[in-house]
C-alpha positions as CSV (number, residue, x, y, z in Angstrom):
1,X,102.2,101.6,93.2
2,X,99.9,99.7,95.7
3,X,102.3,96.5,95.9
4,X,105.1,99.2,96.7
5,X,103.3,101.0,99.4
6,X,102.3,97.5,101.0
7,X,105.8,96.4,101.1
8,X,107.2,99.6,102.7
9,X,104.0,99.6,105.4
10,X,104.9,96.2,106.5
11,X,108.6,96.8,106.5
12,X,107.9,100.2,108.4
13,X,105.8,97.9,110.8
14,X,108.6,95.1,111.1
15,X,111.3,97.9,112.1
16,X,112.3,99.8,108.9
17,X,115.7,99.1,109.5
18,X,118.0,96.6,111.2
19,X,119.1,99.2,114.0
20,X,115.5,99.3,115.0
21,X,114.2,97.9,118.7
22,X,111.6,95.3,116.9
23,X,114.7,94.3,114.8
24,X,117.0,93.9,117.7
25,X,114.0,92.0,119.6
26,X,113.3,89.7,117.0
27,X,117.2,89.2,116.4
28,X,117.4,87.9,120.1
29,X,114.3,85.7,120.0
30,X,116.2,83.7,117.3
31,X,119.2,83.2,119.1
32,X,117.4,82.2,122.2
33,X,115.8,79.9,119.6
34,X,119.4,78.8,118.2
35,X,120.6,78.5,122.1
36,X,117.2,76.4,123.0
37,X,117.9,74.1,119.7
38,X,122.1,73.3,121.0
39,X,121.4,72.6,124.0
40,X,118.7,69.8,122.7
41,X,121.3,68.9,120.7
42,X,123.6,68.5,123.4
43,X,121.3,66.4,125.4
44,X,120.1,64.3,122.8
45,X,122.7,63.6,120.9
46,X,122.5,59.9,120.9
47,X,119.2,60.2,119.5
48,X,119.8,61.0,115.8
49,X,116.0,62.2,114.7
50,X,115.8,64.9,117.5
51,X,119.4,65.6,117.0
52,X,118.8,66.6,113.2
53,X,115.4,68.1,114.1
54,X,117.5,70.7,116.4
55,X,119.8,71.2,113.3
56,X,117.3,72.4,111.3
57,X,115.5,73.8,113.6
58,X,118.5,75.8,114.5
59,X,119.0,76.4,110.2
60,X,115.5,78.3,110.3
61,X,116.3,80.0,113.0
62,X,119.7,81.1,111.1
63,X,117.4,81.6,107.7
64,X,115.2,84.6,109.9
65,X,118.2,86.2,111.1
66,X,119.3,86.6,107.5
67,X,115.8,87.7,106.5
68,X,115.6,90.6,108.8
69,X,119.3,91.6,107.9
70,X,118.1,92.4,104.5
71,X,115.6,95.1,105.9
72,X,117.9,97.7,104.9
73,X,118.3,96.6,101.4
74,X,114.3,96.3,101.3
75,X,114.0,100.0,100.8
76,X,116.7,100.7,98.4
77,X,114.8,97.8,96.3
78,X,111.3,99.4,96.1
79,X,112.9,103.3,95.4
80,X,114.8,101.8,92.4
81,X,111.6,100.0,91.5
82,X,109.9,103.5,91.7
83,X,112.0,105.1,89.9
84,X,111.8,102.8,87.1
85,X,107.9,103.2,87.1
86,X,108.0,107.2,87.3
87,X,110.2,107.1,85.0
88,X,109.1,108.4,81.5
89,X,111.5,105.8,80.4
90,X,109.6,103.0,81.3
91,X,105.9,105.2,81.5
92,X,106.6,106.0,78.0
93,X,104.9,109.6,78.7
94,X,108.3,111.3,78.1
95,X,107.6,115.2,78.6
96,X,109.5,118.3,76.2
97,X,112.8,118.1,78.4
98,X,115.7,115.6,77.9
99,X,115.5,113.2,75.0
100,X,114.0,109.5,76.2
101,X,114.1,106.1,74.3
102,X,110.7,105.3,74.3
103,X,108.5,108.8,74.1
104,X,110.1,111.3,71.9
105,X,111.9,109.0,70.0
106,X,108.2,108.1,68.6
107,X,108.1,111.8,68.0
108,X,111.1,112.5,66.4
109,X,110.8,109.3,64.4
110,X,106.9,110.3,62.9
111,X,108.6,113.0,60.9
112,X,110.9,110.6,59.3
113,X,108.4,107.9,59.0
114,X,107.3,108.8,55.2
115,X,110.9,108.1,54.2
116,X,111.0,104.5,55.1
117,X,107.6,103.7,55.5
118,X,106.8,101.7,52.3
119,X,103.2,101.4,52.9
120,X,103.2,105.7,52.0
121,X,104.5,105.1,48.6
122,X,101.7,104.1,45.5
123,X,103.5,102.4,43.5
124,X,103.9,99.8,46.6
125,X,100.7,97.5,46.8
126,X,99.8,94.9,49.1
127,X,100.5,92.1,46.5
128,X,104.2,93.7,46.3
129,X,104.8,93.8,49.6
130,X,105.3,90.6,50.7
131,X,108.4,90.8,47.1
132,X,109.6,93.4,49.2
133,X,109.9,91.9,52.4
134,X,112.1,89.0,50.9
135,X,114.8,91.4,49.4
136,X,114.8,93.5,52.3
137,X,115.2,90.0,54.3
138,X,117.7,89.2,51.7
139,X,119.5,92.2,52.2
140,X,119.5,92.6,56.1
141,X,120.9,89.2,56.0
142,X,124.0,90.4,53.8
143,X,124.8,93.3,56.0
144,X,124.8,91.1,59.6
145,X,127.0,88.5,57.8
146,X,125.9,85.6,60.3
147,X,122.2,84.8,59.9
148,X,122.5,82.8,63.1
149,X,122.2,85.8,64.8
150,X,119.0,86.4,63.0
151,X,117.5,83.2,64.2
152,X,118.2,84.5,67.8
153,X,115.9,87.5,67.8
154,X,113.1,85.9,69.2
155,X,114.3,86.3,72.3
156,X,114.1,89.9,73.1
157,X,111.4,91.7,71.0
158,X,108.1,91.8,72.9
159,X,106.5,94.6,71.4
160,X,106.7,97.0,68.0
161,X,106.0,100.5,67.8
162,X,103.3,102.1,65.7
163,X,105.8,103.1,62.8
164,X,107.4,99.8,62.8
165,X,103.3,98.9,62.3
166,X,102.5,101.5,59.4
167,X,105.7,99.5,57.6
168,X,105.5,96.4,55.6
169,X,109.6,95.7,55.9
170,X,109.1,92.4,56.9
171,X,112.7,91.0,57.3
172,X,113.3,88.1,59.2
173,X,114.4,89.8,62.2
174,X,110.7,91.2,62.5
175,X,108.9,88.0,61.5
176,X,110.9,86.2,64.0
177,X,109.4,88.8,66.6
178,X,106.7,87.3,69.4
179,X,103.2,88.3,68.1
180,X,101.3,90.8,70.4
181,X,98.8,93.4,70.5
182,X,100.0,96.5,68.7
183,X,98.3,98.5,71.5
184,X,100.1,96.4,74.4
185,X,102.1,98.6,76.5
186,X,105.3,97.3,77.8
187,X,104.1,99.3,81.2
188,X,101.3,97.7,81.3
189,X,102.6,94.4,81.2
190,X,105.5,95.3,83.8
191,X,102.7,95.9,86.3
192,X,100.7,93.0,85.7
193,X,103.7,90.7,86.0
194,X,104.7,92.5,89.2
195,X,100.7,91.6,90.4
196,X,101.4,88.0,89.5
197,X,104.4,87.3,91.0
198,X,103.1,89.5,94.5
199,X,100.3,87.5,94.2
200,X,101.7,84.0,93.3
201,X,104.2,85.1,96.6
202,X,101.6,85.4,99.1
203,X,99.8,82.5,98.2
204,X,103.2,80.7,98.8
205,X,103.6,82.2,101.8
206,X,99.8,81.8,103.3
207,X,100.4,78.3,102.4
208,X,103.6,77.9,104.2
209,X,101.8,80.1,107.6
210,X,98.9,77.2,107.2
211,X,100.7,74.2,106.8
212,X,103.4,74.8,108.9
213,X,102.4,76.7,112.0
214,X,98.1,76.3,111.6
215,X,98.1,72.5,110.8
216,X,100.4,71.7,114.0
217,X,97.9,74.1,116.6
218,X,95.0,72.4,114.8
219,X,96.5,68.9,115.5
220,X,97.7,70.0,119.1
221,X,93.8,71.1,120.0
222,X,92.3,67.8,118.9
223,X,94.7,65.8,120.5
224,X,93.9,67.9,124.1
225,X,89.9,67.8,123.6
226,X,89.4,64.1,122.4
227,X,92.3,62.5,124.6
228,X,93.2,62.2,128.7
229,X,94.8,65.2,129.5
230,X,97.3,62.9,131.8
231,X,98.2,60.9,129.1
232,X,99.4,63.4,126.7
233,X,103.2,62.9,126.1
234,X,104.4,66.6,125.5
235,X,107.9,65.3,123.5
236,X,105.1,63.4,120.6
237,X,102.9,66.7,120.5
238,X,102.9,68.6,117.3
239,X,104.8,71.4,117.0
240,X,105.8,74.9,114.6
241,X,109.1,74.8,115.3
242,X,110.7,72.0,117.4
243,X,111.7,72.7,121.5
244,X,113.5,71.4,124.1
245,X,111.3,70.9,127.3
246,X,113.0,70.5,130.9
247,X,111.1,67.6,133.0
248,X,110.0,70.0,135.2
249,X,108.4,72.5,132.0
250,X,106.7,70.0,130.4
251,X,103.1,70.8,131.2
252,X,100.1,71.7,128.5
253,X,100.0,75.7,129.3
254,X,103.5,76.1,128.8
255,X,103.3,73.9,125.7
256,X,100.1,75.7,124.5
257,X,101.9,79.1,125.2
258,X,105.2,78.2,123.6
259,X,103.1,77.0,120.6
260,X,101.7,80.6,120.2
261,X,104.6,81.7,120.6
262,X,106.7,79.6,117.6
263,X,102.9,80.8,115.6
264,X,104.2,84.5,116.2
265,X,107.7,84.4,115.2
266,X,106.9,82.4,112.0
267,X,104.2,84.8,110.9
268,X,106.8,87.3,111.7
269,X,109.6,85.5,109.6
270,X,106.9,85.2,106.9
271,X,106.6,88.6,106.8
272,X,109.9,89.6,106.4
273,X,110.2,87.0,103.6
274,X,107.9,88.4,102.3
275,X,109.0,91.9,102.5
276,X,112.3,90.7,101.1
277,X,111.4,88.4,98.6
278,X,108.7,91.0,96.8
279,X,111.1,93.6,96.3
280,X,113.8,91.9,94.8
281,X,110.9,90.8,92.4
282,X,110.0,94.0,91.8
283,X,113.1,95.4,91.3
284,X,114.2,92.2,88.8
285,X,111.2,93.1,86.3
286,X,111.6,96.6,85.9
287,X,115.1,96.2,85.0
288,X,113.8,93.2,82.6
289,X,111.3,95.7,80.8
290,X,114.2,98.5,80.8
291,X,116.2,95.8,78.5
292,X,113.5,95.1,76.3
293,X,112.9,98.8,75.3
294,X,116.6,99.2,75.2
295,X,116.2,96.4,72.4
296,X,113.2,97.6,70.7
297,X,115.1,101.0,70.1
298,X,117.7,99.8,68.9
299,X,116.4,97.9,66.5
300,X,114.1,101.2,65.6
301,X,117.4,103.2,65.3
302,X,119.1,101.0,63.0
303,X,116.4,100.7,60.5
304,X,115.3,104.2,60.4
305,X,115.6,105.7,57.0
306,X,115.8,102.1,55.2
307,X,113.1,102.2,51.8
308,X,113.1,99.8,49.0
309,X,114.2,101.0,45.4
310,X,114.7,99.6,42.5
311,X,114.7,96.1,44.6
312,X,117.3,97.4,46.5
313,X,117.1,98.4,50.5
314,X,118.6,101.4,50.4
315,X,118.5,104.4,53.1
316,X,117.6,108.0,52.8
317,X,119.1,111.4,53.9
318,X,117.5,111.3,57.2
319,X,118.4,113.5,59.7
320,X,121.8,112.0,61.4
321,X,121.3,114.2,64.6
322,X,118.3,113.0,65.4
323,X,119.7,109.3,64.8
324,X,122.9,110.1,66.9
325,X,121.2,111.9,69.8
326,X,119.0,108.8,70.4
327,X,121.2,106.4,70.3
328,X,123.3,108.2,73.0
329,X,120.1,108.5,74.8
330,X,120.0,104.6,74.6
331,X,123.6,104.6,75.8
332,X,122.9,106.5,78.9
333,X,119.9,104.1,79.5
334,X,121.9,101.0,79.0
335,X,124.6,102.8,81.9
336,X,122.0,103.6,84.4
337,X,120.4,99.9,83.4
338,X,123.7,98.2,84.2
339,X,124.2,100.3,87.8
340,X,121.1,99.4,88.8
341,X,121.7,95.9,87.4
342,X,124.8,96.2,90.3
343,X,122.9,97.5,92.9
344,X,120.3,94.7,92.5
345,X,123.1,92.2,93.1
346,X,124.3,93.7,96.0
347,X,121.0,95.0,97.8
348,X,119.7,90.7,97.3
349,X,122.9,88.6,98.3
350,X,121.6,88.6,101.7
351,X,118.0,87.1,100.8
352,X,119.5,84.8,98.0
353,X,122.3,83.7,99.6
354,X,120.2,82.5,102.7
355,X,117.7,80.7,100.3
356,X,120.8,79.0,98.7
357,X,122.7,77.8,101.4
358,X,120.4,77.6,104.3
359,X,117.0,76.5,102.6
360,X,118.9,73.6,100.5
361,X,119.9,72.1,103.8
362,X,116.5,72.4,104.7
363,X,114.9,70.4,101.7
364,X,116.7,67.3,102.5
365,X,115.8,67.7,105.9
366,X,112.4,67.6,105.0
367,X,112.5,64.3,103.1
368,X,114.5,62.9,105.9
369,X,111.3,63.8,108.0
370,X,108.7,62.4,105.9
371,X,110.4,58.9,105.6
372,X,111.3,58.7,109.5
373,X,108.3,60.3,111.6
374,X,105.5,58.8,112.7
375,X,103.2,61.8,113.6
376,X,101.0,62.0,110.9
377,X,100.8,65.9,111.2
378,X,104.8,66.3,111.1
379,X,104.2,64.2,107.6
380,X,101.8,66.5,105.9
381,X,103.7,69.6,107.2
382,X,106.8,68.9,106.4
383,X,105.5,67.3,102.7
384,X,104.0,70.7,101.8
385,X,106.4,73.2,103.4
386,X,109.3,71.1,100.7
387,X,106.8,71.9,98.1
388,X,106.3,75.5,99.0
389,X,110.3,75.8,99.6
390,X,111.1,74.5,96.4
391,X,108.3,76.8,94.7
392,X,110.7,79.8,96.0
393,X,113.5,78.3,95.4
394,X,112.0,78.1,91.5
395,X,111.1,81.7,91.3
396,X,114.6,82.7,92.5
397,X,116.3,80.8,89.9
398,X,113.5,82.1,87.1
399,X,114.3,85.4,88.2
400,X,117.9,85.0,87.8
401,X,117.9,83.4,84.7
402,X,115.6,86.5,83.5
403,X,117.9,88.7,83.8
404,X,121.1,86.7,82.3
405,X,119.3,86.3,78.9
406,X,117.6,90.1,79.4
407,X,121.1,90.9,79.7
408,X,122.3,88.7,76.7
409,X,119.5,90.0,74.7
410,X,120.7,93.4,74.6
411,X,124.1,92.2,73.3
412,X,122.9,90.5,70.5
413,X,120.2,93.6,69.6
414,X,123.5,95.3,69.4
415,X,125.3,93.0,67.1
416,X,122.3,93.0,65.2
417,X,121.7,96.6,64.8
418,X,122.5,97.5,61.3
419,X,125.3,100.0,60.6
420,X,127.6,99.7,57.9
421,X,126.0,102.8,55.9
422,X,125.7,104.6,59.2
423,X,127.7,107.6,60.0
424,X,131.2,107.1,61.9
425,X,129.8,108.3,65.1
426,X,126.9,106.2,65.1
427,X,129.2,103.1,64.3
428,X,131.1,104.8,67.3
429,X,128.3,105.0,69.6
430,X,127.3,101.1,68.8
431,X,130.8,99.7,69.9
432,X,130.6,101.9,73.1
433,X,128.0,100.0,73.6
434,X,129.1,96.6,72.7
435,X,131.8,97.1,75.3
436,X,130.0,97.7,77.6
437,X,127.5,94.8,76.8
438,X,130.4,92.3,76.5
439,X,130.6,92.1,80.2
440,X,128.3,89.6,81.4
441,X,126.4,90.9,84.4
442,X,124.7,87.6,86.4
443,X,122.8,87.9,89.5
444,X,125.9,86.2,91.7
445,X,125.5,86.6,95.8
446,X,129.2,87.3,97.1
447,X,130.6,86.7,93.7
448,X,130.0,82.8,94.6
449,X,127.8,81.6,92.6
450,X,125.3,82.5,89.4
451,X,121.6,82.2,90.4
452,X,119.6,80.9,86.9
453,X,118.1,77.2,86.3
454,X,121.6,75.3,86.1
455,X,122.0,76.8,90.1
456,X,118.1,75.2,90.3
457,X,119.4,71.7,89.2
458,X,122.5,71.8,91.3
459,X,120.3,72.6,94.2
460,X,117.8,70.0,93.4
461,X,121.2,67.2,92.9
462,X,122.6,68.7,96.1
463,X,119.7,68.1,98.4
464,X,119.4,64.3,97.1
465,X,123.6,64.1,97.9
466,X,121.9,65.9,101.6
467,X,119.9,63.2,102.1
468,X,121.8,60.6,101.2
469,X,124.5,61.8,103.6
470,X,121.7,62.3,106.5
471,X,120.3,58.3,105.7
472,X,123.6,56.8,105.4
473,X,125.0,58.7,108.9
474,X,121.9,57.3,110.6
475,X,123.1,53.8,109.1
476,X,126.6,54.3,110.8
477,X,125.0,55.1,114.1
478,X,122.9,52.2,114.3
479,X,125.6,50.0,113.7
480,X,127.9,51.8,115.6
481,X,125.3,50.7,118.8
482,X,125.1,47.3,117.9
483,X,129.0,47.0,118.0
484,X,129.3,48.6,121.3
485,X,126.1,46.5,122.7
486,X,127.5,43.1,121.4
């Protein structure tokens, strides 16, 4: 895939790995940074603006670190992305070897299909149908005992095969199913929601590299052509990423060649964001679409061999074997589903736990700016880079909670799954499973904390408690001066 390959070149290009000699080097910029921004600190400690713009500048440097940390995990995150898409599990081009949900379980189930496809029989018109439906609705609702759980289904269906098409059963665990094209293939729609989020991503990201490190160079040229070079205070200049200058070191070359410099490692932090932040993505919706099959044949499974007599739903002598061997099938896709569910979680604690901790500082930070500079340019930078922060912050938390209810989904497909006049090893096979779904698996960095929209409000709760902190310790200062003057 061309978004894989991309990520892999640029990764290749950043280091590959974090044992690398462009890894190292850009591990030792940042704590030259982190050194620069303490001893600022140190020096102007009395003065509390400079003093919090060395903390934070100190946090970013901290955030890149982290970033290039994860370039290990990078890799292992786009081959389990690859292997979902080559797999005929997902491809749904299953070949004549081992028995796969989604491709020869079409096969196997077109030479049942006349047994429990209503539409086959004449005696079943259109205007019966719908008379049909209702007992079988009627009837499904009997065997689940709880139609709660039938209300729930709209979460998890996204797509129905082309038996389930042929068949008029129309109980309300179908007719609560979202509405798409018969022809849409769940593939298809995994690759075109990995394009939008790679491409939502690097608009993110182009906007944080112009806003942040273009806007300030811009500012910092206009203000040296159109103003008297001897009047130019170096500490008020724009700047990427803020830096101590000695008396003697504050002169416009160094200041114009540090500036290129901050403009280089921030493209370069981008980048491994970037890196980072696109296979985790990756890797997130491929196990999502895994889920959603793993629902859509279960729900295939259970009603296979279901026909309407006499007004009654009733099943047919279909073939067991097939029945069992699929469902096992399912049951070694829902294991390999749940390890790689694992291995996402530990591959992207790194990445999410540096956007949790260090990027929340960040945000109130960021207000703190906005309110108490006076360079116009700090203003507008620092207003959009809390925009585009808390944009990523979003998607991390929509990808979390993505795959919590993908998770939860294929629970309730299970409680769901009809099998009281199934065979004893089928009922066996469905409370394997059910064991194994009654674990809840959460995307939780370190164990710490669970990333889905409830982490998003904390976040958003936190940083106002942030700022708060940061305006009311500035308060205390002040007065604290005052005191000591009078």
């Amino acid at each position: 895939m061309e978004i894989i390959e991309r990520v892999r070149s640029i990764a290749k290009f950043l280091g590959g790995s974090t044992i690398s000699l462009r890894s190292r080097l850009f591990i030792l910029l940042n704590l030259v940074i982190q050194a620069d921004q303490l001893f600022s600190m140190y020096i102007d400690w009395n003065v509390f603006v400079k003093r919090l713009l060395a903390f934070k500048e100190f946090n970013s440097a901290l955030f890149a670190i982290f970033v290039c940390l994860s370039l290990d995990d990078i890799s292992s995150l786009c081959n389990m992305t690859e292997k979902r898409l080559n797999n005929d599990k997902i491809s749904q081009k299953g070949g004549d070897g081992e028995l796969n949900i989604t491709s020869k379980f079409m096969k196997n189930m077109a030479g049942t299909c006349q047994k429990w496809d209503i539409t086959t029989k004449p005696s079943n018109k259109m205007e019966n149908s719908h008379k049909n439906s209702g007992m079988i609705a009627e009837s499904s609702k009997n065997m689940l005992g709880s139609p709660r759980n039938l209300d729930a289904t709209t979460k998890y269906t996204k797509n129905i095969t082309h038996s389930l098409q042929k068949s008029t059963i129309t109980s309300k665990f179908v007719t609560n199913m979202v509405e798409t094209d018969h022809e849409t293939d769940l593939t298809l729609k995994c690759i075109e929601d990995m394009k939008r989020i790679d491409k939502n991503l690097k608009r993110i990201l182009m906007g944080l590299l112009c806003f942040a490190s273009c806007l300030p160079i811009t500012f910092a040229c206009l203000i040296t052509i159109f103003k008297d070079k001897n009047n130019i205070n170096i500490d008020k200049m724009p700047f990427v990423i803020y830096m101590y200058y000695p008396e003697g070191y504050k002169t416009l070359k160094i200041y114009f060649a540090s500036l290129f410099l901050q403009l280089v490692w921030y493209a370069t932090m981008l980048s491994y964001v970037y890196c980072a932040s696109t296979s985790f993505a990756l890797a997130s919706i491929s196990l999502c679409t895994q889920m959603r099959l793993i629902c859509q044949s279960l729900f295939e499974v259970g009603n296979s061999g279901m026909v309407v007599k006499n007004g009654t739903v009733v099943r047919t002598d279909s073939d067991d074997v097939i029945e069992i061997s699929q469902l096992k099938q399912i049951i070694r896709d829902h294991q390999d589903v749940f390890n790689d569910f694992l291995e996402l979680n530990r591959r992207s604690k790194i990445i999410v736990s540096a956007f949790i901790n260090i990027l929340a500082i960040q945000m109130c930070c960021y207000i703190f700016f906005i309110i108490e500079l006076e360079n116009l340019s700090a203003k507008i930078k620092y207003l959009a880079t809390m925009f585009l922060v808390f944009s990523m912050m979003f998607y991390f938390s929509t990808v979390g909670q993505s795959l919590t209810d993908e998770s939860g989904n294929v629970e309730l497909a299970l409680w769901e799954c009809p099998w009281i006049d199934k065979s004893a090893e089928f009922r066996k096979c469905i409370l394997m499973m059910m064991t194994r779904a009654s674990r809840k698996v959460f995307l939780r960095p370190y164990n710490l904390y669970v990333v889905d929209f409830k982490w998003f409000t904390n976040i958003v709760n936190a940083t106002y408690s942030y700022f708060n902190l940061i305006s009311n310790s500035k308060s205390n200062v002040s007065l604290a001066r005052e005191i000591f003057i009078y």
